[in-house]
NUKE-19406 format. One record per residue (C-alpha): residue in one letter; residue number from 1; x, y, z. Coordinates in pm, 1 decimal. Layout:
BEGIN
<atom type="a" seq="NUM" X="X" Y="Y" Z="Z"/>
...
***
This chain:
BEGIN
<atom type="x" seq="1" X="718.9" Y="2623.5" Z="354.5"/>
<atom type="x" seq="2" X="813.2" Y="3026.7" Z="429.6"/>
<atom type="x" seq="3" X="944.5" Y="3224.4" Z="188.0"/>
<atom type="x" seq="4" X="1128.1" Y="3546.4" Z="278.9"/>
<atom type="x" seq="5" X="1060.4" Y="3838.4" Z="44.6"/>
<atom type="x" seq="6" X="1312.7" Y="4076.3" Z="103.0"/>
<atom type="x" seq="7" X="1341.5" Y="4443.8" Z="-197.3"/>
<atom type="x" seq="8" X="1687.5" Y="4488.2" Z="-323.7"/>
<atom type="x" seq="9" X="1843.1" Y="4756.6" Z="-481.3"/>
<atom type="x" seq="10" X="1767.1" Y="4860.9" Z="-872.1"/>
<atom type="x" seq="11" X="1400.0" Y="4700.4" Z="-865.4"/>
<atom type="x" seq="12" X="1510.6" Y="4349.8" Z="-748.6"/>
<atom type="x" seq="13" X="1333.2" Y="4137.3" Z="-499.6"/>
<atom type="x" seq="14" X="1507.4" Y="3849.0" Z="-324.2"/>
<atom type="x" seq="15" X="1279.0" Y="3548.3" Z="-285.2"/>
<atom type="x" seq="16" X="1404.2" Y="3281.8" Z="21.5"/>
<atom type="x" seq="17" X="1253.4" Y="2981.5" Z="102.5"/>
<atom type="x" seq="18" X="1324.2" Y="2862.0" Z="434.8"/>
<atom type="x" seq="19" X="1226.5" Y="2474.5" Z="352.6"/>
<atom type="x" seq="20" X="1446.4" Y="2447.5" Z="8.6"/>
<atom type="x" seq="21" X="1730.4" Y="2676.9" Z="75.4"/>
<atom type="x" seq="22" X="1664.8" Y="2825.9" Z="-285.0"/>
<atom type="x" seq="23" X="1716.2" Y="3178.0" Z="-361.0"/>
<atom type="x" seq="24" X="1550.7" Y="3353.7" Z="-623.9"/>
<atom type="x" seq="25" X="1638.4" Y="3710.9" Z="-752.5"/>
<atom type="x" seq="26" X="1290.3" Y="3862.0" Z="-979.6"/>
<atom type="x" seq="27" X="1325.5" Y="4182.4" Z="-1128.3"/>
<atom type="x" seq="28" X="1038.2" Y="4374.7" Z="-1134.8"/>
<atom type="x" seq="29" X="1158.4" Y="4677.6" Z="-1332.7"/>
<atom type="x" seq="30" X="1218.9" Y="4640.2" Z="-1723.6"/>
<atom type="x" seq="31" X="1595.7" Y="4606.4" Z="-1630.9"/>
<atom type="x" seq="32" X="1866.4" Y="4552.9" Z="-1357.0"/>
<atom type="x" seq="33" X="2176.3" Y="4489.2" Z="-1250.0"/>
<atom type="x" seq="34" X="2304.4" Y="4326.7" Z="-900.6"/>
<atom type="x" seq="35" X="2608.3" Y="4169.3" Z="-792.9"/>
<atom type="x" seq="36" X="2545.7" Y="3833.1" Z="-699.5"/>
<atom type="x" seq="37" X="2839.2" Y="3614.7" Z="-562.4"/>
<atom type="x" seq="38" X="2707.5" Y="3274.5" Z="-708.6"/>
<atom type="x" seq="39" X="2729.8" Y="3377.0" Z="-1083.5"/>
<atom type="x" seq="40" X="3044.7" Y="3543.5" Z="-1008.0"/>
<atom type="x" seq="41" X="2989.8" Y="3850.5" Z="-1157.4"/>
<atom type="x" seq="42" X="2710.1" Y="4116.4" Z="-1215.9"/>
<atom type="x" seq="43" X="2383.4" Y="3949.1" Z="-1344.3"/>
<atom type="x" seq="44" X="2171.8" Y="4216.9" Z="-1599.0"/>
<atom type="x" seq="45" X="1798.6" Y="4116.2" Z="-1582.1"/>
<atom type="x" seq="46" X="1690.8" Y="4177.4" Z="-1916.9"/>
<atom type="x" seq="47" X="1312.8" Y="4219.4" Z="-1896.3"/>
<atom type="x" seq="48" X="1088.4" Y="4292.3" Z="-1634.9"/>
<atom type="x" seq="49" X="974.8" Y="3942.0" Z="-1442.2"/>
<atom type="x" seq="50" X="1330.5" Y="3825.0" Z="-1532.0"/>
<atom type="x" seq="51" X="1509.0" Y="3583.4" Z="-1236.1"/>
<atom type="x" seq="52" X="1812.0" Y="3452.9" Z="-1167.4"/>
<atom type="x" seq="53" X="1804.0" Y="3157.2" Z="-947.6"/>
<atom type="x" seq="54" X="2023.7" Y="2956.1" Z="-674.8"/>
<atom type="x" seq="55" X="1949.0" Y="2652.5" Z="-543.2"/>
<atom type="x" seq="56" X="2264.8" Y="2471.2" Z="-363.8"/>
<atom type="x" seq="57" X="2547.2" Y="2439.7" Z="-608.8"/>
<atom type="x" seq="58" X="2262.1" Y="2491.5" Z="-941.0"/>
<atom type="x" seq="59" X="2240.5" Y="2814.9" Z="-1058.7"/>
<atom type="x" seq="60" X="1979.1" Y="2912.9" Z="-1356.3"/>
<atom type="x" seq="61" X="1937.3" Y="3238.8" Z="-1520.5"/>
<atom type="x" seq="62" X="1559.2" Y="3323.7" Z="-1664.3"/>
<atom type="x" seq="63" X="1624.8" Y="3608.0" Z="-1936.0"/>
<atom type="x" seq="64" X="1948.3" Y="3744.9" Z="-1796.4"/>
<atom type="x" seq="65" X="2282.5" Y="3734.1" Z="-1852.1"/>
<atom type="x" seq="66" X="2598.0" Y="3763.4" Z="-1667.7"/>
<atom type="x" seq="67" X="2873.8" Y="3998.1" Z="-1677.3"/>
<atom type="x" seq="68" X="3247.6" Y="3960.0" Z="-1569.6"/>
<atom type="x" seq="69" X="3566.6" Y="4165.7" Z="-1491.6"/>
<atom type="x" seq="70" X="3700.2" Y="4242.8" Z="-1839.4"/>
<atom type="x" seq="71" X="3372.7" Y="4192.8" Z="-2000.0"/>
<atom type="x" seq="72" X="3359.1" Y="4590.1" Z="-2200.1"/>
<atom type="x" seq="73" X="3061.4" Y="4646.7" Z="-2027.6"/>
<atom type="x" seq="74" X="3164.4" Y="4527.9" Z="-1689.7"/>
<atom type="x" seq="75" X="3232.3" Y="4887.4" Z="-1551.6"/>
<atom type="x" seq="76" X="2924.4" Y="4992.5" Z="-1698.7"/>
<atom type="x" seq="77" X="2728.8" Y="4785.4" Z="-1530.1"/>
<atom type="x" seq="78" X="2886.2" Y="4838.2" Z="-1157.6"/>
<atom type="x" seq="79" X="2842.6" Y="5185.7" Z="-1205.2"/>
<atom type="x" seq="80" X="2432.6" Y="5107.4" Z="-1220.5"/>
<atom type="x" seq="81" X="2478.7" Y="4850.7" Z="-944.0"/>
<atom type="x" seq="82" X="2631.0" Y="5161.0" Z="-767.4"/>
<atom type="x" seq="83" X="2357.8" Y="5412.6" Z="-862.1"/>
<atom type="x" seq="84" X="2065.3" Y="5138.4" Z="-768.2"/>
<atom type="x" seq="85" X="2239.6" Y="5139.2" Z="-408.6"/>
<atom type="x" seq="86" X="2258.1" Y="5452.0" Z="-405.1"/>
<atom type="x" seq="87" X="1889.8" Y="5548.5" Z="-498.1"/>
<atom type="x" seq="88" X="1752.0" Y="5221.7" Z="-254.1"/>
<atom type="x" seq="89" X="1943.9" Y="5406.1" Z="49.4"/>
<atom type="x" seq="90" X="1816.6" Y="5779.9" Z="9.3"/>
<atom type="x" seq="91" X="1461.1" Y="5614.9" Z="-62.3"/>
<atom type="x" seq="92" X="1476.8" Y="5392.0" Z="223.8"/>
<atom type="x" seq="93" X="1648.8" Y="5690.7" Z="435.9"/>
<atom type="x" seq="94" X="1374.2" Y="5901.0" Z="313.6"/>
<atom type="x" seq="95" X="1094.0" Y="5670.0" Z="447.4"/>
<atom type="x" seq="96" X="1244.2" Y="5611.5" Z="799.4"/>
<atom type="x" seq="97" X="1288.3" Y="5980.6" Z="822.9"/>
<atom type="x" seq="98" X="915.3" Y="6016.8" Z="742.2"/>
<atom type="x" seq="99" X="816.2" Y="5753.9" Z="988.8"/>
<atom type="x" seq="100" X="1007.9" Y="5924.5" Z="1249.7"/>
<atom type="x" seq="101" X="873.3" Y="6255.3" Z="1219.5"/>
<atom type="x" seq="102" X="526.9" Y="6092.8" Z="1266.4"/>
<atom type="x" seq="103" X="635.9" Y="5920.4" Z="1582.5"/>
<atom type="x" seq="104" X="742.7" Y="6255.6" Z="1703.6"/>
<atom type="x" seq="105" X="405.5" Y="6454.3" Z="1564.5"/>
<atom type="x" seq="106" X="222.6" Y="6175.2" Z="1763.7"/>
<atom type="x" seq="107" X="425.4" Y="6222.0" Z="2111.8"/>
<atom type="x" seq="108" X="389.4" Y="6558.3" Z="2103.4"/>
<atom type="x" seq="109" X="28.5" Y="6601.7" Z="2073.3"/>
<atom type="x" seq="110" X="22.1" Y="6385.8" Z="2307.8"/>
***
């Protein structure tokens, strides 16, 4: 069995395993908010260790809840999915700019 961990925007990490096909979506923040095609809608983790899970055509939700076009808080919540993306891109820009200028440090003093 492999599982793929892969980090996701707003404090969400993506858990694959290769053998099952299941997909599991932990939040390790207090809260979150993704978009996530199986539940049709934006899924809010509630608490911190909360998961929303996909295995085939089951879906379960551990302490989180679901929100859909014309729910009140629907726009709400895509404006944090929005801000999470956001905030994951300049972070992750901000690493591989790091990493880069080390590369170049290194070649030069070479």
């Amino acid at each position: 069995m492999t599982v793929t961990v892969t980090k996701m925007p707003g404090g969400i990490t993506q858990l694959f395993n290769t053998k099952t096909g299941r997909v599991s979506y932990k939040c390790k923040a207090d809260s979150g908010y993704m978009f996530i095609e199986a539940f049709d809608g934006i899924v809010k983790f509630n608490e911190k260790g909360a998961m929303a899970t996909v295995t085939g055509n089951t879906i379960s939700l551990d302490s989180c809840a679901v929100i859909k076009k014309g729910d009140p808080q629907y726009n709400q919540a895509v404006s944090y999915v929005i801000q999470s993306y956001k905030d994951f891109v300049r972070l992750k820009t901000e690493m591989y700019e790091k990493e880069i200028l080390d590369l170049e440090q290194q070649l030069v003093s070479s």
